[in-house]
N, CA and C of each residue as an Amber inpcrd file, in Angstrom:
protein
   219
   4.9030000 -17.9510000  17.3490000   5.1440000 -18.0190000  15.9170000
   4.9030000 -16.6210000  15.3360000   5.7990000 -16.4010000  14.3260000
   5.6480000 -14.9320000  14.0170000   4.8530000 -14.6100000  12.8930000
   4.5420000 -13.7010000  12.3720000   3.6510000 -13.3160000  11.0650000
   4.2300000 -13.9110000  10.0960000   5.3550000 -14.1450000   9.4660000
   5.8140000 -14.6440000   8.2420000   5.5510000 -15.8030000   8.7460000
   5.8670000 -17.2570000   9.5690000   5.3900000 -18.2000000   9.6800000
   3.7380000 -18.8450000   9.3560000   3.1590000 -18.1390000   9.9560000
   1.8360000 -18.1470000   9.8880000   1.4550000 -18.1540000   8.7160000
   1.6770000 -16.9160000   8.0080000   1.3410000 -16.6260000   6.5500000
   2.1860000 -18.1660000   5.6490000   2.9960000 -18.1650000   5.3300000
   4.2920000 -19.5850000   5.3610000   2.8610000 -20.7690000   5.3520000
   2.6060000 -21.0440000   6.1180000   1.7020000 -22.0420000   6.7650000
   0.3820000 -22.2050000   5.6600000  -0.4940000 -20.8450000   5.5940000
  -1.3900000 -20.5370000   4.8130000  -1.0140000 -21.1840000   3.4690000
   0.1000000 -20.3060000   2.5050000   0.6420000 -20.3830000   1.4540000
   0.8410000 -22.2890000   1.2340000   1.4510000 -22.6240000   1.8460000
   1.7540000 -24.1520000   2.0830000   0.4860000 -24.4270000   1.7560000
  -0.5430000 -24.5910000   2.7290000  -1.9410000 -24.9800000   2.2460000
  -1.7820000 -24.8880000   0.7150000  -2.3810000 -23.4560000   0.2300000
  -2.6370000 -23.4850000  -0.6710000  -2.1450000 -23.9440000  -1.8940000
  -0.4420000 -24.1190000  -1.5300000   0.1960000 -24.8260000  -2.7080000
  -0.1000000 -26.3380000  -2.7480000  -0.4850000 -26.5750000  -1.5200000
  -1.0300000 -28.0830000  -1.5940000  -1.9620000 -29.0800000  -1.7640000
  -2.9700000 -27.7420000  -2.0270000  -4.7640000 -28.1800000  -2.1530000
  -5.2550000 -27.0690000  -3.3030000  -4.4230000 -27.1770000  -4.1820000
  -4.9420000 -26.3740000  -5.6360000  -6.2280000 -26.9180000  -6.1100000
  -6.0440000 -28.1280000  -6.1120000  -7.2940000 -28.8500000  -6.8410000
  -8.6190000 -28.7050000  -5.8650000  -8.5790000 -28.1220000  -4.8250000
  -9.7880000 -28.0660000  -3.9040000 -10.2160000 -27.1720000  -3.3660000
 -11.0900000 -27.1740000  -2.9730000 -12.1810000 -25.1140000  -2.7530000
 -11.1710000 -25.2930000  -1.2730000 -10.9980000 -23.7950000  -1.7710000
  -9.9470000 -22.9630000  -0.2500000 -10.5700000 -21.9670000   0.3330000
 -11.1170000 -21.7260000   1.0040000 -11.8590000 -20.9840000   1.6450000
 -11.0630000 -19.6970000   2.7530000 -11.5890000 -19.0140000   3.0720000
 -10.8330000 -17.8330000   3.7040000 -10.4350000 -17.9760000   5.0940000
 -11.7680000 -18.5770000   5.4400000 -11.9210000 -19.1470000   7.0280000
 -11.1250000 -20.4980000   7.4880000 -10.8560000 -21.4790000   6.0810000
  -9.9310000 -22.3020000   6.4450000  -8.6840000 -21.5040000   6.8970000
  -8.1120000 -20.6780000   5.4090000  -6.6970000 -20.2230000   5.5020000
  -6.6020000 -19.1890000   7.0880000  -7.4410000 -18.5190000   7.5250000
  -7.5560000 -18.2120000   8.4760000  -7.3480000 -18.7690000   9.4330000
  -7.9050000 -20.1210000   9.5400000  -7.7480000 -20.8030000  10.9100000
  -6.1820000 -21.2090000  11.0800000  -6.0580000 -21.8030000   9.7600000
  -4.5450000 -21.9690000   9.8430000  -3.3570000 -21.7100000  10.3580000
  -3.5720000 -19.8920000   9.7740000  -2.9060000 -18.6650000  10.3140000
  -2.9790000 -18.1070000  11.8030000  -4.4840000 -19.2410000  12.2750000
  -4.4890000 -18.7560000  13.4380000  -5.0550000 -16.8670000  13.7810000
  -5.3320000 -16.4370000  12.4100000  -5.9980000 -14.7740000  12.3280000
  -7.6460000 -14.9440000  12.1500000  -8.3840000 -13.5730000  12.0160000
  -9.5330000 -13.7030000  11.3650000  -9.5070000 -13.2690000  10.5530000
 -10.0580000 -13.7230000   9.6330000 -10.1820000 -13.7730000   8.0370000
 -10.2170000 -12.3050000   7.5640000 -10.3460000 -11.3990000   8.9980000
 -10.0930000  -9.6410000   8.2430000  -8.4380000  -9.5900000   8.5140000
  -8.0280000 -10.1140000   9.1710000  -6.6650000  -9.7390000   9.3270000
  -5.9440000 -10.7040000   9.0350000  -6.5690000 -12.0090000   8.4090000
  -5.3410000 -12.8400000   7.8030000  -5.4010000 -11.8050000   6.2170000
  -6.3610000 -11.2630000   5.7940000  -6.9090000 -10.6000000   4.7000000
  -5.6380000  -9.3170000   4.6560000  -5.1960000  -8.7120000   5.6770000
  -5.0600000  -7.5200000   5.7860000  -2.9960000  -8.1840000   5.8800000
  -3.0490000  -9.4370000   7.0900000  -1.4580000  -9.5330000   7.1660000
  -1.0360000 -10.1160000   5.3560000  -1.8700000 -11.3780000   5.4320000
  -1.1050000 -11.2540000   3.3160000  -1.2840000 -10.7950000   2.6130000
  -1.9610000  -9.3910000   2.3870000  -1.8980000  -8.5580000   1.5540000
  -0.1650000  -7.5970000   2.2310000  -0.2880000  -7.2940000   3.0800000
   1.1930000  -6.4270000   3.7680000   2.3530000  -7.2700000   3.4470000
   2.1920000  -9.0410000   3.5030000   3.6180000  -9.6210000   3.6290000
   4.0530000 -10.0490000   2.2990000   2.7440000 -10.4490000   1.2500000
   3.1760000 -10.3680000  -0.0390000   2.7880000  -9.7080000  -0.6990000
   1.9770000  -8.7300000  -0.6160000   2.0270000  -7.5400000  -2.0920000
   0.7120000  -8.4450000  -2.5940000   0.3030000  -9.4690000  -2.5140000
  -0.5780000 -10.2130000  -3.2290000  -2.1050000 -10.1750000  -2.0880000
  -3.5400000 -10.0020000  -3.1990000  -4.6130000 -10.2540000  -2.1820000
  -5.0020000 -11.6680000  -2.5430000  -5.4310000 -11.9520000  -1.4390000
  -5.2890000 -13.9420000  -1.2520000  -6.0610000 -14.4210000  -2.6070000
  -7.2380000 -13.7290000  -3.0920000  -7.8870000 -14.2320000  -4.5530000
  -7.3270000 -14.1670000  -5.6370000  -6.2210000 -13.2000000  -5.7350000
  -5.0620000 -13.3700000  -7.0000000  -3.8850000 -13.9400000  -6.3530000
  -3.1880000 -14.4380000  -5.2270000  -2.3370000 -15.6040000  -5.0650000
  -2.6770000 -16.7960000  -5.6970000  -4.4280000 -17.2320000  -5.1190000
  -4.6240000 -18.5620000  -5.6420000  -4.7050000 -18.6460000  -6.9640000
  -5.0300000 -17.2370000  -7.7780000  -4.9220000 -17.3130000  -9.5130000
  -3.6660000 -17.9640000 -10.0470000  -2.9710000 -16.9650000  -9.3490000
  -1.4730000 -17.4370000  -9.8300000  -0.6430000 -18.6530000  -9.7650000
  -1.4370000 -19.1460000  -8.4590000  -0.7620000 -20.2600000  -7.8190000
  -1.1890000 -21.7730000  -9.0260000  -2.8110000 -21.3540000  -9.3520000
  -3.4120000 -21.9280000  -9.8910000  -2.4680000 -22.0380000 -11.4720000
  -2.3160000 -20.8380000 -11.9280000  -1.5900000 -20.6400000 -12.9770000
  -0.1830000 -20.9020000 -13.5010000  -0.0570000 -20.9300000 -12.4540000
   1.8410000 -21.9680000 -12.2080000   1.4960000 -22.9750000 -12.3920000
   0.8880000 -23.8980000 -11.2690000   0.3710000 -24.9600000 -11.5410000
   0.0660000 -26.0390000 -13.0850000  -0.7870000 -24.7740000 -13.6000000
  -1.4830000 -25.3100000 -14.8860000  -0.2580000 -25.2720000 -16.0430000
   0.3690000 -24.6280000 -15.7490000   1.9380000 -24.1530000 -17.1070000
   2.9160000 -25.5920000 -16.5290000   2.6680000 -25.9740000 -15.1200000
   3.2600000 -27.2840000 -14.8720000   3.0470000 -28.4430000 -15.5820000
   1.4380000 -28.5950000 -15.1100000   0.6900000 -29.9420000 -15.9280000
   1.3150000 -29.7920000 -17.3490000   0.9600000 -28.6130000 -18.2740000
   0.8670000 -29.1210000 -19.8660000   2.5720000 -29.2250000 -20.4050000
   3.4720000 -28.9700000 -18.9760000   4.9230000 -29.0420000 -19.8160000
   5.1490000 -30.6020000 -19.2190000   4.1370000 -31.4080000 -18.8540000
   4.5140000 -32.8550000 -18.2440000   4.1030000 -33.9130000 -19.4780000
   4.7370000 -34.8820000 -19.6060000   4.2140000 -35.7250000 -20.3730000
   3.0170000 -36.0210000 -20.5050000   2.2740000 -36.7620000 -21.3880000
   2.7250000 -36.6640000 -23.0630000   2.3590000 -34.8490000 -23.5600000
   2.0120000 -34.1100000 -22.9150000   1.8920000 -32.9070000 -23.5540000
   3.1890000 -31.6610000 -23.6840000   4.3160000 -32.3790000 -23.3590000
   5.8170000 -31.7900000 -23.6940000   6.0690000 -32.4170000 -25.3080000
   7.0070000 -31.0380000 -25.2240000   7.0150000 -31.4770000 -27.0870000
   8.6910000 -31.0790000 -27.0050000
């Protein structure tokens, strides 16, 4: 499996367990890296360091919830 997969894999997690503590060493295991070089490959494959992905991810997320009913206007 190649580096974009792996990373792929991670990301998945995290889009899927927003609501729950994500830890480095999970996303690591995932990736199958150690947490210095899963650290080091998703910072190289997205431009993003893994503590501001989950901001953002978090932040998409949250602009989701309040455009869902009843809080759509």
């Amino acid at each position: 499996m190649n580096y974009y997969k792996k990373i792929q894999k991670s990301i998945d997690f995290i889009d899927e367990n927003l609501t729950n503590t994500i830890s480095i060493n999970k996303l690591a295991g995932i990736s199958c890296f150690s947490p210095a070089q899963f650290y080091r490959i998703f910072f190289a494959l997205t431009g993003f360091f893994i503590k501001n992905y989950i901001r953002e991810a978090l932040a998409k997320g949250m602009n989701t919830f309040f455009l869902l009913p009843p809080y759509a206007t």
